[in-house]
N, C-alpha and C positions, 0 to 999 in steps of 0.2 A: 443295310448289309447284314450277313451273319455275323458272328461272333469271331473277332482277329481278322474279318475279310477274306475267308475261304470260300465266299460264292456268292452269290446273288440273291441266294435265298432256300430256302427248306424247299423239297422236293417229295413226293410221297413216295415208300418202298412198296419194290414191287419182289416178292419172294424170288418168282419166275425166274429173275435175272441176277443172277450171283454180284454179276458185278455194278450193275446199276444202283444200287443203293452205299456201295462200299466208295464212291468215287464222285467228286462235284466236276462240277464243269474245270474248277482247276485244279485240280490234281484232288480235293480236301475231301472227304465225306460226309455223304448229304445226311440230313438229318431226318429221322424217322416220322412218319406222317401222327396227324394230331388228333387223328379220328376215327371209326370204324370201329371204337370199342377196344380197340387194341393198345396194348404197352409199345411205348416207342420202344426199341431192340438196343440195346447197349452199345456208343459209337465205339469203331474198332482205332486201335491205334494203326497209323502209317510207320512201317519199318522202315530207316532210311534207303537199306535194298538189303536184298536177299543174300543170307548165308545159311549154307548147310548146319541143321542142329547137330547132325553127328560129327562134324568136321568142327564144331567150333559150341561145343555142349557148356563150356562156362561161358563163353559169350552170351545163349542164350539165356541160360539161367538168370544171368547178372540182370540182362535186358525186363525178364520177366517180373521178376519180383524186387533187386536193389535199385536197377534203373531206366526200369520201364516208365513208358512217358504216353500220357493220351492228349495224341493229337487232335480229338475233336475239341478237347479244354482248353489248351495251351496254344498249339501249332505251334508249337518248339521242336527241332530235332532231337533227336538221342544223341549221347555221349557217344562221340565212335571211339574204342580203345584204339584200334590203331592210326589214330590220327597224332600225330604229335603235338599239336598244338590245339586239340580240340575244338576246333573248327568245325562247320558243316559243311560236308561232301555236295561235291553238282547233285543238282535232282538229276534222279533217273529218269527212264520211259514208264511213264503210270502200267504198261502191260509189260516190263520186262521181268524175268525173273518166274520161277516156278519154285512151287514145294509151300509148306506152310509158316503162316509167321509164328511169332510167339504165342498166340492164342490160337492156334491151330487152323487157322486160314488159309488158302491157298491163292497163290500169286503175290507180287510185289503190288510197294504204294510209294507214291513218289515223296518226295524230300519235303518237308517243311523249314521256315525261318529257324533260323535256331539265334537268339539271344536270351538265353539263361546257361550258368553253368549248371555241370551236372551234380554238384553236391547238392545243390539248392534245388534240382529235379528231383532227385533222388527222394528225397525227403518229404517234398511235394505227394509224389506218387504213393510212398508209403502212405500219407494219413490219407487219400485217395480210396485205395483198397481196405483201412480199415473204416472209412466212414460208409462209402458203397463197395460192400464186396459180393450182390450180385452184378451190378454194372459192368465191373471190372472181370466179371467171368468169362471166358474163352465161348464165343458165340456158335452158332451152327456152320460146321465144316461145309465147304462146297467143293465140286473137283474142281482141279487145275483148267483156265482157258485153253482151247484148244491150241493156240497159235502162242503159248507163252515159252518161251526158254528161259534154260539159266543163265544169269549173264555173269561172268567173272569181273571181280571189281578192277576199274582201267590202273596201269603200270602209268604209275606217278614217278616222275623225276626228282627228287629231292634238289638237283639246281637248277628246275623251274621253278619251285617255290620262295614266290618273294618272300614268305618268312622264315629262309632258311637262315637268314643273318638277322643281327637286329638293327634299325631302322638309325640312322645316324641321326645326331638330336639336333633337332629344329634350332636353326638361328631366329632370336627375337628380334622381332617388328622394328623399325626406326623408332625413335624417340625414348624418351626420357623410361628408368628403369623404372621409377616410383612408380608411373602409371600404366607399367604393363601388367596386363592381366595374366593370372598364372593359371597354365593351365590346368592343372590338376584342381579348379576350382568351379569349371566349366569342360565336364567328360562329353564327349558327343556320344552318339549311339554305334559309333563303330569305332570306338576307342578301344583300346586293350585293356585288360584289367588294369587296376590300380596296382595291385603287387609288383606286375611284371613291368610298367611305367617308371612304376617310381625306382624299380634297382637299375634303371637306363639310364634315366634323367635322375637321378636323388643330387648327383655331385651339383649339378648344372641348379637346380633348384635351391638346394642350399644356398647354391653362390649370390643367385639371385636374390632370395629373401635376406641375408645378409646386407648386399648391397642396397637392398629398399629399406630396411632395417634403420641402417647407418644414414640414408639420405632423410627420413624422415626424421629422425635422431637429429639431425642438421638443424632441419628448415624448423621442430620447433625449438629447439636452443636457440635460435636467430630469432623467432617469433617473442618468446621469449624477453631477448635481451634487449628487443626494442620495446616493447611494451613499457618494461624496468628502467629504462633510461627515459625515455619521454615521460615514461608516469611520473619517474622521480623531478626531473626540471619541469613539470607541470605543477606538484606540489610544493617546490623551495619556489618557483615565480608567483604561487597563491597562498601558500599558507607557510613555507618557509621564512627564516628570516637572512637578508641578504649579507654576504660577505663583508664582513668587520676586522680591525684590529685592535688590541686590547692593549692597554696603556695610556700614558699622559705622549708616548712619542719622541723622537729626538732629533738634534742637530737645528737648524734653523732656515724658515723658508719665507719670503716672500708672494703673497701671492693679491693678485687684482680682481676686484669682483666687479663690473662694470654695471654700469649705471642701469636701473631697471631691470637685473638680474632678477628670477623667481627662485625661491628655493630649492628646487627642482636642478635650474641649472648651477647655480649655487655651487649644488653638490656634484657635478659633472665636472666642473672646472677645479675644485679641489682635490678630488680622484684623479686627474687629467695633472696633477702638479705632485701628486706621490703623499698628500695630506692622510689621506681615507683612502680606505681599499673601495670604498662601492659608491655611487649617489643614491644607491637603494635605501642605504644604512643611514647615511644623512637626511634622506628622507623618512625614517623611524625615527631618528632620534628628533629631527624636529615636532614628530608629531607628540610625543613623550615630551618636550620641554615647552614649557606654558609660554617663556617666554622669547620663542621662536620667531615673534612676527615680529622683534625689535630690531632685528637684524639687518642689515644696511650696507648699498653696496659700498666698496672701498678696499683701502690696500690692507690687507691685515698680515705681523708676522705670526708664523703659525710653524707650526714642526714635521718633520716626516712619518708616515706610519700610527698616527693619532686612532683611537675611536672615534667614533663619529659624536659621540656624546662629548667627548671630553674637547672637539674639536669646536662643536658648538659653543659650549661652554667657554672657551679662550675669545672666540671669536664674540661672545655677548661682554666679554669684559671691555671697556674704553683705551685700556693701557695696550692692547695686542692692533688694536683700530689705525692704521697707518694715514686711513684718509683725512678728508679735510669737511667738515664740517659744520655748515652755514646756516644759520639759525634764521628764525621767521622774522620780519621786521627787521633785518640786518641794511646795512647802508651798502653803498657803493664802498664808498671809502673803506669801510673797515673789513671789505671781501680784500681789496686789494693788500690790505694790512696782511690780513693773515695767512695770503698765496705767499706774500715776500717773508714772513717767518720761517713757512713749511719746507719754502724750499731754498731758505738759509741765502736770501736775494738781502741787498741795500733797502731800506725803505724809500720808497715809490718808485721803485722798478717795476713796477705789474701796472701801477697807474700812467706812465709812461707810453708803456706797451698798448694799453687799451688805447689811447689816446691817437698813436700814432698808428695802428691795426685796426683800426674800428668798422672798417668797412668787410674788413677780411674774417671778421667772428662770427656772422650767420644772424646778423639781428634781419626781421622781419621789416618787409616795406614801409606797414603802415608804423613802422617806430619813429621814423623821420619824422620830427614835427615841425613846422616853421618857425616856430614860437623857441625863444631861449629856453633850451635845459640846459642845466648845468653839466648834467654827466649823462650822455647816450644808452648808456648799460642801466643806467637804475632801472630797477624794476624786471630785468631779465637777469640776473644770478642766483638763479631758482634756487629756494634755500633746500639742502639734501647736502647727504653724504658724497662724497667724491672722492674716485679713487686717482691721488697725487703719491708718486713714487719720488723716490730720491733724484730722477733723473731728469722730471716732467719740467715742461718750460709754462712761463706765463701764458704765452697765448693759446697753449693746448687746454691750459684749465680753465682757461677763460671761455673759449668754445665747447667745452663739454659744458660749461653751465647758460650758455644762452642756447643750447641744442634743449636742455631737459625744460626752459622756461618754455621756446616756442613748442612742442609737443604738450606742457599741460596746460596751456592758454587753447592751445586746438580743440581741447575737451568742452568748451565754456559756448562756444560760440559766439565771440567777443562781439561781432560786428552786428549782429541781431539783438543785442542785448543791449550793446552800446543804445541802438535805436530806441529800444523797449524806455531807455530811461534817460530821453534826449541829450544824450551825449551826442560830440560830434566823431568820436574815435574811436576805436580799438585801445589806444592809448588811453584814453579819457579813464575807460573803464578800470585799465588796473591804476591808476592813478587815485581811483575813488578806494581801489584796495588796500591800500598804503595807508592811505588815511585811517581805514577802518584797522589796521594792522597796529598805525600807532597808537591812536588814541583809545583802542580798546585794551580793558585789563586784564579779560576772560575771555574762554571763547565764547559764553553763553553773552559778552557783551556783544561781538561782531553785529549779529544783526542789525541791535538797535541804534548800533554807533552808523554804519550804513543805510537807514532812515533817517537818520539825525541833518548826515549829509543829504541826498537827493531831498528833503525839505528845506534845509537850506538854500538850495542852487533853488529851489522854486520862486516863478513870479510873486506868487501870491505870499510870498514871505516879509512883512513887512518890522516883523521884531527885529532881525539882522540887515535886511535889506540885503539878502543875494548874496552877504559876506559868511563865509564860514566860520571867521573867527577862530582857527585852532592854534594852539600855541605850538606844535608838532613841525608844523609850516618853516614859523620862523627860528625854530631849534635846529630846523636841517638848513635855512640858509644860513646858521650864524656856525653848523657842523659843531653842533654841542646839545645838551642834552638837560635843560632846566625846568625847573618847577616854578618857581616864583619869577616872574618877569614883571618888571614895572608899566603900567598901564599911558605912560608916557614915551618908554621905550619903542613897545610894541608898535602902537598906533601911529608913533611918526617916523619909522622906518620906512623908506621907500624902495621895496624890492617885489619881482613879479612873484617871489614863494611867499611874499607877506602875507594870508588872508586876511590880517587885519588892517589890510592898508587898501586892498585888490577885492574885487566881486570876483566869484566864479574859484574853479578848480586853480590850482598852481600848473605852473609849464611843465611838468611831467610828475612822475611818482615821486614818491619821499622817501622811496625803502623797496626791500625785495618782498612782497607778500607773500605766504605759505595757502594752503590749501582752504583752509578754514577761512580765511579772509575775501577768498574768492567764491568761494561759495555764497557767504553773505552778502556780498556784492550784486549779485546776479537776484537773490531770494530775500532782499531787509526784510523787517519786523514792523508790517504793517496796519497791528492791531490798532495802535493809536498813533496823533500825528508828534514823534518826538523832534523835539528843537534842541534842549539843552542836555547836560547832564556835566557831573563834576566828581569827584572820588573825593571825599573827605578824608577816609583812613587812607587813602592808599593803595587799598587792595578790592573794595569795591565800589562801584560806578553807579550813581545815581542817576537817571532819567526824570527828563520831567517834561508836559507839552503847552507850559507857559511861563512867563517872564517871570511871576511874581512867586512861585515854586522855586525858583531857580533861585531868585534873592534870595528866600530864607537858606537857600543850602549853602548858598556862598558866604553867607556871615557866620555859617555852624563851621565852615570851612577856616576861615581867620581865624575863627577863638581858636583852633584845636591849634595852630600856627602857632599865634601867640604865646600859648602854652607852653609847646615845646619849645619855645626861646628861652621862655622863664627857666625852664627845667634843663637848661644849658643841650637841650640834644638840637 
């Protein structure tokens, strides 16, 4: 296409014909041929229509040289002054009109597009004429067509003109203000100036960026202030430290920490009774005190409002410890003893209890043995801390403590172990733990006091003959606690706890066994095969895996006896 789409294309001029080269197929001016030697002829500008220059002489003037316009450049209209809103006029008839244009031409040329204002024509045209000012020369006059008239420009209504009013302002699209688009951001090609726009719409647009203003103002203060609140409980739950109170505390409180409690909830359950503000903080502070893993369920009093440290700390003292606590190797009997102190009972009210409830405490099938025991509960009053309240009865504390033996007898695997070490029981087994509990001094003894036994019970034992010989035996059936026994005594006692009277294991355990004793139980010390052993001081156990070792330690045994006779202790 030409240039702005005035035609189809260049056409060649023909002098001949005045008006053939001044006019394209649409209305525009063909362009001058490219050949023959010849200057193309300077393209003429189209007047929007014809007016008298003597009837309107600064019109033309103005046209000519402030704001004349060449249409083969631009195809822009001229400025018409008396248009009000400067606008371009309907095109005329390409042959209407007669007399000359600005450059001295004769006839009318029809209308072009007009989008440019005329300040910015004006201005145009000017450096126009001074860059080409023979182009811009007023061309070879031709006469008027014979058939042209004058046409008078048509009687316009002023209340046909849609833009006699201004344009009521557009209501905005449904949805949200934020993301309506404004328009003076996006002008179309038939928009009105921006001047005249915006003193139409200024108020309406204001109002509007105002309000998007304010909602954006909103959503990020709210962006914001969630970020700021989660960041912050994202940093006090990882790198803060949690909610404390400071002080030793006050008034006085009771509280229970139940059996197999972790630290963890520990600190749940004193937060939960108004001790500490946090289990978070209980849990710092346990990990800041070394000696945190001593800690043990039971009743402790304690105060309201404490630190967690200082809370700790009451709670590791023995004096704040309310419960009731049962040491390893402990008896039957003297569990019952000291339920009946705790909870300020008659002595042998708990042994009573057991006695007549026995079926009701939660002991284990395989505990029933047909063989005489003396007391059904040995060996199940798991030794630990217990939390006994002021209020607690015998058979509650008696069933917490046969609930916490059969959960750690579960861990062992009694009944595969039994086997492992031709026992015939589950029983059998902590029965062997007792033994190892009493007769051992240390825990480093367990092991090989638990060898000592299962060599003993062996066929091929012919130093004892199957008898265990412990003196522990017959200290639990006489329920006393001695070291020197007479060799007379021992041997002609006739009871089933006698080992020194009986082959094989006694009718049930001898004691409550702790951890350590059961572990050895299940894993002796089976580097060498031990039979004997004795404690000269006291305080440690001698081993030995034959008869005549064992003589020498027991005559280094008398003298040391002897001795302390002499020396009155």
């Amino acid at each position: 296409m030409t240039e702005y789409g005035r035609g189809y294309g260049s056409e060649p001029w023909h002098p001949e014909d005045p008006l053939y080269g001044d006019q394209g197929p649409y209305g525009g001016q063909a362009q001058q041929p490219q050949w023959g030697g010849q200057q193309p002829a300077p393209q003429q500008p189209a007047p929007q229509q014809y007016r008298d220059p003597q009837q309107h002489p600064q019109q033309y003037q103005q046209q000519q040289y402030d704001g004349g316009w060449d249409g083969s450049q631009t195809g822009q209209l001229p400025y018409d002054p008396y248009d009000p809103y400067g606008q371009p006029q309907p095109q005329a008839d390409p042959y209407a009109g007669a007399g000359q244009d600005p450059y001295g031409h004769q006839g009318g040329y029809p209308q072009q597009p007009h989008h440019q204002h005329e300040p910015h024509h004006q201005q145009h045209m000017q450096q126009q004429v001074a860059q080409h000012p023979q182009q811009m020369a007023p061309q070879q006059q031709y006469p008027p067509h014979q058939y042209e008239q004058p046409v008078e420009p048509p009687y316009e209504d002023p209340a046909d003109d849609w833009r006699a009013e201004p344009e009521p302002p557009r209501e905005p699209e449904p949805g949200h203000a934020f993301f309506a688009d404004d328009e003076d951001d996006h002008p179309g090609p038939d928009d009105e100036p921006r001047e005249r726009r915006g003193k139409r719409n200024g108020k309406k647009n204001k109002r509007r960026s105002g309000t998007t203003c304010l909602v954006a103002t909103l959503v990020f203060a709210g962006a914001v202030g969630a970020v700021g609140y989660f960041g912050y409980d994202f940093f006090m739950a990882h790198f803060g430290s949690a909610p404390d109170y400071e002080g030793e505390g006050s008034g006085a409180v009771q509280v229970d920490i139940p059996d197999g409690s972790p630290i963890s909830n520990m600190g749940e359950i004193l937060a939960k009774n108004g001790v500490i503000k946090s289990a978070g903080a209980f849990n710092e502070a346990a990990g800041e005190n070394k000696k945190s893993g001593l800690l043990q369920p039971g009743t402790y009093s304690l105060r309201k409002h404490m630190s967690a440290a200082a809370a700790m700390e009451l709670m590791l003292d023995p004096k704040s410890r309310n419960g009731l606590t049962i040491r390893e190797g402990l008896r039957a009997g003297a569990v019952y003893a000291l339920i009946d102190k705790k909870l300020h009972l008659k002595a042998g009210t708990t042994k009573d209890v057991a006695e007549k409830q026995i079926k009701n405490l939660g002991l284990p099938s395989w505990a029933n043995d047909s063989r005489k025991i003396k007391d059904p509960l040995e060996g199940f009053l798991y030794p630990s801390t217990y939390s006994v309240g002021g209020n607690a009865k015998p058979a509650d504390v008696l069933k917490q403590m046969v609930g916490r033996a059969t959960r750690e007898y579960a861990k062992y695997d009694l009944e595969a172990n039994a086997k492992k070490f031709h026992l015939t029981s589950p029983l059998q087994l902590i029965t062997v733990a007792s033994l190892t509990q009493a007769e051992g001094m240390t825990h480093d003894d367990f092991r090989k006091m638990a060898a000592v036994v299962y060599n003993r019970l062996a066929p091929s034992n012919t130093d004892t003959n199957q008898k265990l010989e412990f003196d522990s035996t017959f200290n639990y059936l006489k329920n006393q606690s001695k070291i020197n026994i007479s060799t007379k005594e021992i041997r002609n006692y006739d009871d089933a706890y006698n080992t020194y009277f009986y082959r094989g294991l006694p009718p049930g355990p001898i004691g409550n066994p702790g951890e350590d004793a059961l572990k050895a139980t299940i894993s002796p010390d089976n580097t060498q095969k031990w039979l004997f052993f004795i404690s000269i001081d006291g305080k440690k156990t001698e081993f030995t895996t034959n008869l005549k070792d064992h003589e020498k330690l027991v005559r280094e045994f008398n003298q040391r006896q002897q001795a302390a006779k002499q020396n009155g202790n």
